[in-house]
N, C-alpha and C positions, 0 to 999 in steps of 0.2 A: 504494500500500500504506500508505505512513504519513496519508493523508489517512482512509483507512478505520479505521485505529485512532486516528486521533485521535475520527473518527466515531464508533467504538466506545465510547470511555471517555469520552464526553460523554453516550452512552446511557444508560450503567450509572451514571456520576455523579446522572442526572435519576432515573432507577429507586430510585438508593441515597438519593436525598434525598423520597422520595416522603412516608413520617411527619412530613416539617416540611413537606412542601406541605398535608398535609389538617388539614381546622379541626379545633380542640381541642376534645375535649369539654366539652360547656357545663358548667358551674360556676356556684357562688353567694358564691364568694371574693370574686371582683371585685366587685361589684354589689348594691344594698342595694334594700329592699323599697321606697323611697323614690325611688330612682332609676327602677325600672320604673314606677311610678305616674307620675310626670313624664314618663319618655317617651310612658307611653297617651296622657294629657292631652296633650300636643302633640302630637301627630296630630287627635285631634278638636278641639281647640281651633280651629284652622282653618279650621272649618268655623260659616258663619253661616247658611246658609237651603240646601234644599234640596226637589226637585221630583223622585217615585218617580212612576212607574207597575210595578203591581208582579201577578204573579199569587198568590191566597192559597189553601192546600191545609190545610180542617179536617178532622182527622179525632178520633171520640170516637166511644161506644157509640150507637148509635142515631139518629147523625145522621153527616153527613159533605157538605164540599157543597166547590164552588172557585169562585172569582172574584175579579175584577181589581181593584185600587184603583187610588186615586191619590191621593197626600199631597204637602201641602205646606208646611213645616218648616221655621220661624224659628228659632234660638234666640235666647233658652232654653229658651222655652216657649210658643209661637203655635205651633198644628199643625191643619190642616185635613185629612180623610181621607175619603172615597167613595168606597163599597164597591157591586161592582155583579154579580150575578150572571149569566147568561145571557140572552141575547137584549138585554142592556143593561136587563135589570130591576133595578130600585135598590133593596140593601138599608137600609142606612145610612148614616148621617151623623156625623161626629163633630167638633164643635170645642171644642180647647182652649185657651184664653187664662188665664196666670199659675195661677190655681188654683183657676179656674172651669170646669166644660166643659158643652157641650150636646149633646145624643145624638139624633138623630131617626133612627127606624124608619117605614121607610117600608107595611112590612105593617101594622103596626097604628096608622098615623098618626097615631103618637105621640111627643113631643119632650121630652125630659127633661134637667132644669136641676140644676145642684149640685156641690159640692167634688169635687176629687178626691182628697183624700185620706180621702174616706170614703165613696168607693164604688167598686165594681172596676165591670169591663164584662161579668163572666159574665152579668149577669141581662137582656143585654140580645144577646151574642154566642154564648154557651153555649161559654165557652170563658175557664177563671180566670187572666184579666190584672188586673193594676191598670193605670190610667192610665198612668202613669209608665212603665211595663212597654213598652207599647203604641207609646209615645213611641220607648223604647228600640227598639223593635223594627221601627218601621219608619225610622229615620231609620241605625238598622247602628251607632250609637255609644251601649256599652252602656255604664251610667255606674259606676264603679268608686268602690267605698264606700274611705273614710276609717277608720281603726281601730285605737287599739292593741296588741289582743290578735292578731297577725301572724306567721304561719311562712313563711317560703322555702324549698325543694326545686325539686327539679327530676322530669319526670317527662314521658316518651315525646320526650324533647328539647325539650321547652321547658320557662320558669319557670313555676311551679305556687305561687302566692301563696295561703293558706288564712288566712280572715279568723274568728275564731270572736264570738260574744257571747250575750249572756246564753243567749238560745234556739233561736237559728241557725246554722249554718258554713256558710260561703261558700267559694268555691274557683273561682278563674278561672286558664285557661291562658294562657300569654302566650308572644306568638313573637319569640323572640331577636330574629331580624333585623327584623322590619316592628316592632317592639312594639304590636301590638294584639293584643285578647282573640279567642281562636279558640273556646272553651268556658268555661260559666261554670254551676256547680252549687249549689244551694240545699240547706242540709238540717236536718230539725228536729231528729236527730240524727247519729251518727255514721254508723249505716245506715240512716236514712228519707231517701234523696230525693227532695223535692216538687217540684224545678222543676229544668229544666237548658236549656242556651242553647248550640246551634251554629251558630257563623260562619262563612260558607264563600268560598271563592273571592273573595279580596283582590284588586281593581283598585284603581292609581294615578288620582287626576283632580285635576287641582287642586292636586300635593302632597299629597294626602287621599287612606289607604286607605280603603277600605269595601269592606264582602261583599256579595256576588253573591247569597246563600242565607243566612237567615237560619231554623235549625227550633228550636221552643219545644216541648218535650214535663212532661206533667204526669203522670210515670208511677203516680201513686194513683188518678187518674180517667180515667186511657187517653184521654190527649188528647193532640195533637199539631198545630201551626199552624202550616204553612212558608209562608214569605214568598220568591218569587222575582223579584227585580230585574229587570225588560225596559229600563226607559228610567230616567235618573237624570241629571240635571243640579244644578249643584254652585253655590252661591257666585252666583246672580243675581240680582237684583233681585227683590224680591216686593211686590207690591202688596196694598196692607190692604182691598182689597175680594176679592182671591183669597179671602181666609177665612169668606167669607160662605157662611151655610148657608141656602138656600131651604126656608122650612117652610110650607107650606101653612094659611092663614088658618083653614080649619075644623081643623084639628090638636087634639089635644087635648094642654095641658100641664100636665106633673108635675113640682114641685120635690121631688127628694130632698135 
């Protein structure tokens, strides 16, 4: 009998303490806009080359198609990508080195030369990325602007950093515990959004989160470009003729 009420009030002690067992609502008391920036960056900071195969799902007015790549991703900035459609027919080609890239299409075998900061890859993907975007989006480490026009909130449980400037607001989610961005929204104003970014299913490798699903929607021009992750290896050695892009001698070339 006394072993069963001891049993007992060691029940009801664990029941009656149960509000200090569960986690506290997140808050922005503790933790400064600066803090979560530093944690993002050390997670991807870790990360120096990496090798996707990946399936890609376009979808936009009047086209829509899927197929597989494969990248493979130095940083900072060495990125090779092969994109391939069905039956293993090759769309494109993309590489980029420092702040030069080359673009080869293979339907219209054509190979184009020039900055990338002053050309996106709609006019060659039908689908409005910039370089940099692209980067972003297949390597799963989105890069997280600097700013200091910055609000903190919180919002669906996690931190909700709102970056504003002169003609943009930005707005990325961030997860308490992993701190990396789960969602990341663009907007020309307060209700125009042009671009938004979800990250989906965080795997560990290497000490390095990265998502599994990565969807890019353009809701003014009903686009949409999911990136799914099959095979990913992290941190190994890349050789500098990996980046090589095979163009075809009768090719014709355009410097933009």
């Amino acid at each position: 009998m006394r072993r069963l009420t001891i049993l007992m009030i060691m029940l009801f002690s664990i029941a009656g303490c149960g509000r200090v067992l569960q986690k506290e609502p997140l808050s922005t008391e503790n933790i400064t806009i600066s803090q979560i920036r530093e944690r993002v960056k050390e997670n991807y900071s870790r990360l120096n080359s990496i090798r996707t195969k990946a399936r890609i799902i376009a979808e936009m007015p009047g086209l829509g198609f899927t197929a597989m790549s494969e990248a493979v991703l130095k940083m900072p900035d060495q990125l090779k990508v092969e994109i391939r459609a069905g039956f293993g027919m090759g769309v494109g080609s993309i590489r980029l080195e420092g702040q030069n890239f080359i673009v080869y299409s293979a339907m219209e075998n054509r190979a184009y030369y020039g900055n990338i900061d002053s050309t996106d890859i709609s006019r060659f993907f039908q689908i409005n990325l910039g370089f940099r975007e692209l980067l972003n989006l297949l390597s799963g480490a989105p890069y997280f602007s600097d700013s200091q026009n910055t609000k903190l909130t919180i919002d669906d449980n996690k931190y909700l950093i709102h970056i504003n400037s002169e003609d943009r607001i930005k707005k990325y989610w961030i997860d308490p515990e992993k701190f990396v961005i789960t969602d990341f929204q663009l907007y020309a104003g307060p209700d125009s959004l042009i671009f938004s970014q979800e990250l989906r299913n965080y795997r560990k490798s290497r000490g390095i989160y990265l998502p599994k699903l990565i969807r890019v929607t353009h809701p003014q021009g009903h686009e949409r470009l999911t990136v799914m992750f099959e095979e990913r290896s992290i941190n190994q050695k890349i050789d500098a003729n990996e980046f090589y892009i095979k163009i075809p001698e009768n090719a014709e070339k355009v410097k933009l």
